[in-house]
ZAVEX-377806 format. One line per 8 residues: number of its first residue (from 1); their letters; for each residue x, y, z of C-alpha. Coordinates in pm, 1 decimal. Layout:
<romis>
NUM = A = X,Y,Z; ...;
</romis>
This chain:
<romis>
1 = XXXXXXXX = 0.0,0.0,0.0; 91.2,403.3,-32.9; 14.2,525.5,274.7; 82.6,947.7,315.6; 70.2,1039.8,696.8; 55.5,1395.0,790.8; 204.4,1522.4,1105.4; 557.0,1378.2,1188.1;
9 = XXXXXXXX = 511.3,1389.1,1568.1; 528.7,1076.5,1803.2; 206.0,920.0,1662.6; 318.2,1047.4,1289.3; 703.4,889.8,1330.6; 536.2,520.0,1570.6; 300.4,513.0,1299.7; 544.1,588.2,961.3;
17 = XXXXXXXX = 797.4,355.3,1122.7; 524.4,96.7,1140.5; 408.4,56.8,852.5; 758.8,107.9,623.2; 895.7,-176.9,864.1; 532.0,-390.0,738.6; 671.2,-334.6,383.4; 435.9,-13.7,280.0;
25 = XXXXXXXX = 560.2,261.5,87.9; 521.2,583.7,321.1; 550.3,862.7,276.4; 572.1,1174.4,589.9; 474.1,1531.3,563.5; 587.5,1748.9,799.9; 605.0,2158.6,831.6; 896.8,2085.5,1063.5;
33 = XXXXXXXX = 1224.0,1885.4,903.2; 1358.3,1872.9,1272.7; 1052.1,1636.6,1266.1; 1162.5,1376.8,1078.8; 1433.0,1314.0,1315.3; 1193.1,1087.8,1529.7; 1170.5,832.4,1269.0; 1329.3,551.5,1353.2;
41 = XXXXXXXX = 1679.2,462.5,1167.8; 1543.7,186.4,968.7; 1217.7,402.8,800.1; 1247.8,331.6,454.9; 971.8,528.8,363.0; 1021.7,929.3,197.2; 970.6,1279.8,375.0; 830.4,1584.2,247.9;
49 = XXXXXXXX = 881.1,1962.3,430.8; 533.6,2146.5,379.3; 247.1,2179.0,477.6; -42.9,1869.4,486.4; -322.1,2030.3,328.7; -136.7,2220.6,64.5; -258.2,2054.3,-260.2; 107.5,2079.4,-430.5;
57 = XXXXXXXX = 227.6,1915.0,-128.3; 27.3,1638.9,-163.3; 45.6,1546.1,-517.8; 419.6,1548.1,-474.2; 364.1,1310.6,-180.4; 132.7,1116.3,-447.4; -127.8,1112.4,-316.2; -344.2,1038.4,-657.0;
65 = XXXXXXXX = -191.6,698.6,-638.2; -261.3,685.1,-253.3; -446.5,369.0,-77.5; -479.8,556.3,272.0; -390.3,838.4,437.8; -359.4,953.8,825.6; -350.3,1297.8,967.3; -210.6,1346.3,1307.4;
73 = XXXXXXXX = -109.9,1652.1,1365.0; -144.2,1812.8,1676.7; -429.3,2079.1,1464.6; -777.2,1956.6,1462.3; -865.3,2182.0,1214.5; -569.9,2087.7,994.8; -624.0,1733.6,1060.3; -1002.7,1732.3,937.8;
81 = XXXXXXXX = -925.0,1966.1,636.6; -607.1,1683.3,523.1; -884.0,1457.0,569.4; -1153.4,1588.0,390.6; -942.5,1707.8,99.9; -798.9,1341.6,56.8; -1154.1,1173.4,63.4; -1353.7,1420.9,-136.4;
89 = XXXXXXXX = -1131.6,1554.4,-419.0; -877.5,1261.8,-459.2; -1082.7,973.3,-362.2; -828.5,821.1,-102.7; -992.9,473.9,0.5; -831.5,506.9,388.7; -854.8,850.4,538.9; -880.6,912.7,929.5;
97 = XXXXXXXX = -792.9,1179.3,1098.8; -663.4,1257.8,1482.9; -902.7,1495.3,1657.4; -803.5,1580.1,2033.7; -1132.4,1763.6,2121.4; -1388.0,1509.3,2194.9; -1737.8,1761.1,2063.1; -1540.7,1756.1,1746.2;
105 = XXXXXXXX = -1450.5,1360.0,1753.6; -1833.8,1321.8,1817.5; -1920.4,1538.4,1515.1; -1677.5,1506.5,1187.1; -1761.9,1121.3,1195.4; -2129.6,1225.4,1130.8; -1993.2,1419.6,807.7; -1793.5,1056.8,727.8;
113 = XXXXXXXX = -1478.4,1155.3,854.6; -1340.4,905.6,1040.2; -1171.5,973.3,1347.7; -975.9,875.0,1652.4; -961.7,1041.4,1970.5; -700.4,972.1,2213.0; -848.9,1225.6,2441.6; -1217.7,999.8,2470.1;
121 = XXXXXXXX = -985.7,648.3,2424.2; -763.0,746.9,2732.1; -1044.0,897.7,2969.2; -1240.7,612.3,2889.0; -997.0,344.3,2989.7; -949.0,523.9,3260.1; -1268.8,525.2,3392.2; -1340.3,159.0,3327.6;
129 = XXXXXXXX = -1013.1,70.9,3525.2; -1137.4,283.5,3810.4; -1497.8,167.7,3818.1; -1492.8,-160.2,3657.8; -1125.6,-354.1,3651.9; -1259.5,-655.8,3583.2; -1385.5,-567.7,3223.9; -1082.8,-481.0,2961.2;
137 = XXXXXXXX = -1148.1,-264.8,2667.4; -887.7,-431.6,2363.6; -1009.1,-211.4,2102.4; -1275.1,62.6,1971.9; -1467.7,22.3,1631.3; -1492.5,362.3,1481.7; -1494.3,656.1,1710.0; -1561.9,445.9,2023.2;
145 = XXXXXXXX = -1905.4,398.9,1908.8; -1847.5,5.9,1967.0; -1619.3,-163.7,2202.1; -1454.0,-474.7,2227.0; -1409.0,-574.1,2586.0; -1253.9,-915.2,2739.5; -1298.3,-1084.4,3066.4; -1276.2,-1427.8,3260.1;
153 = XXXXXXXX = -1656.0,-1547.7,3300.8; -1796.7,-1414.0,3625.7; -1965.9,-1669.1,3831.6; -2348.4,-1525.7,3731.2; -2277.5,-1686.0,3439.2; -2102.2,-1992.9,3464.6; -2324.2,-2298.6,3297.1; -2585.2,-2035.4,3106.5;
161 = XXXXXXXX = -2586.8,-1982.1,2728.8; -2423.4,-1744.7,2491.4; -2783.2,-1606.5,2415.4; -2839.4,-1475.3,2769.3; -2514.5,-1259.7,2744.1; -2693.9,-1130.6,2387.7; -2878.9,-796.0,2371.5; -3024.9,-712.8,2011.3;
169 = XXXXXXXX = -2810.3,-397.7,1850.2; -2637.5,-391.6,2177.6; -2449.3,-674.8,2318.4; -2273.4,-968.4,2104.0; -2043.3,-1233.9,2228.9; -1754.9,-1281.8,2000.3; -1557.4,-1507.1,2079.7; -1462.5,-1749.3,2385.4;
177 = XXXXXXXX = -1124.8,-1877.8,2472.9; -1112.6,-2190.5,2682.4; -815.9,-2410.6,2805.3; -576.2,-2222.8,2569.9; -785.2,-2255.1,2308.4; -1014.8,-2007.2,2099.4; -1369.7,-2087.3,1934.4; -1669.8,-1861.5,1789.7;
185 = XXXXXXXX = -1980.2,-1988.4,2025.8; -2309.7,-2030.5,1841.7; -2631.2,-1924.7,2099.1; -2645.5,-2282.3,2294.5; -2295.5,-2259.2,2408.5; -2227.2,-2275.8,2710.0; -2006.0,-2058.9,2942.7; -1784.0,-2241.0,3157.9;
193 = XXXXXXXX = -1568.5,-2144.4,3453.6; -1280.2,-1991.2,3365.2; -1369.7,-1921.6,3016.1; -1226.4,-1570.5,2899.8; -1489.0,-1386.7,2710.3; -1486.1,-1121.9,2406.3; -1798.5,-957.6,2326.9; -1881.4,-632.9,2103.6;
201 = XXXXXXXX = -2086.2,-329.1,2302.2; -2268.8,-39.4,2177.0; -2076.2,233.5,2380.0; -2443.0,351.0,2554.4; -2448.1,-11.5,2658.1; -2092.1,-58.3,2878.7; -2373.6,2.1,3210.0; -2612.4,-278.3,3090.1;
209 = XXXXXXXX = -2317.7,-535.6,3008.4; -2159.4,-445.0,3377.6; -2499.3,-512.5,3556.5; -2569.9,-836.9,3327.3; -2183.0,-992.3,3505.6; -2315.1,-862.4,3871.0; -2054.3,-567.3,3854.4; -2293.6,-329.9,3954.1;
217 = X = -2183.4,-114.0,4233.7;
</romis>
């Protein structure tokens, strides 16, 4: 893939040294060429001094023959314009921005920008440590509007099926790993002691899957 990534901060130069190590071409734009100095030794990829949402900038970057693109600079508003120039007037298949304000990470999505927010990610895993420990988040779909959680079966539902733990549009069990071993249950499985459990939850839903394991405070 041609991947252009905008913003060569510590996301931008993780990120860019990710993917050239996966065997993508990358390319890094970056107002900054004191940037580039956080990519690692072995980025492969190229680097381009300007700025992200400067049209010139990006067709030199090649971004006509791009398969994605990420902006992550520390600019909302630069980040959402990168984005929405790549998807609307060159047709980039992969485009997500950063956003850091969580009213705006709420929003652009609903204009089909996608976004991730490390400021709703990070107070959000935060707040399930504090109140709930025994649930852990291992990924968000989107713009956290589904989560994937994992935990060890709590003892409410040891020897009940799959299709209790299932809520319609809400609350779907995944996947169960038992002994070592991982399997996708079907609704008559059965939950066994032990067993550590992923399901997928609607974000408005975290409340309703806590008081269906009895981890209501």
């Amino acid at each position: 893939m041609h991947i252009i990534i905008i913003g060569c901060g510590r996301v931008g130069a993780r990120l860019a040294s990710l993917l050239s190590s996966s065997g993508h071409s990358v390319v890094v734009i970056d107002k900054n060429p004191e940037a580039f100095e956080r990519l690692e030794p072995s980025f492969k990829g190229k680097t381009i001094e300007g700025v992200g949402f400067d049209r010139k900038t990006l067709l030199d970057a090649g971004i006509e023959q791009a398969d994605a693109l990420a902006a992550v600079t520390n600019g909302d508003n630069s980040n959402v314009v990168v984005a929405s120039i790549a998807a609307q007037d060159f047709h980039v298949p992969r485009v997500v921005a950063r956003i850091n304000d969580p009213v705006r990470a709420e929003i652009f999505p609903k204009l089909g920008i996608t976004t991730i927010s490390s400021t709703l990610w990070t107070s959000g895993r935060i707040f399930e440590y504090l109140i709930s420990p025994e649930l852990h988040n291992v990924f968000s779909v989107g713009s956290a509007g589904v989560q994937l959680y994992e935990f060890e079966v709590q003892p409410v539902l040891v020897d009940r099926n799959v299709k209790d733990l299932n809520v319609s549009n809400e609350i779907r069990v995944v996947a169960i790993t038992r002994e070592g071993v991982g399997f996708i249950p079907v609704l008559g499985s059965i939950f066994k002691r032990r067993d550590r459990v992923l399901v997928a939850v609607d974000t408005r839903s975290i409340d309703k899957l806590r008081a269906m394991l009895g981890l209501t405070n």
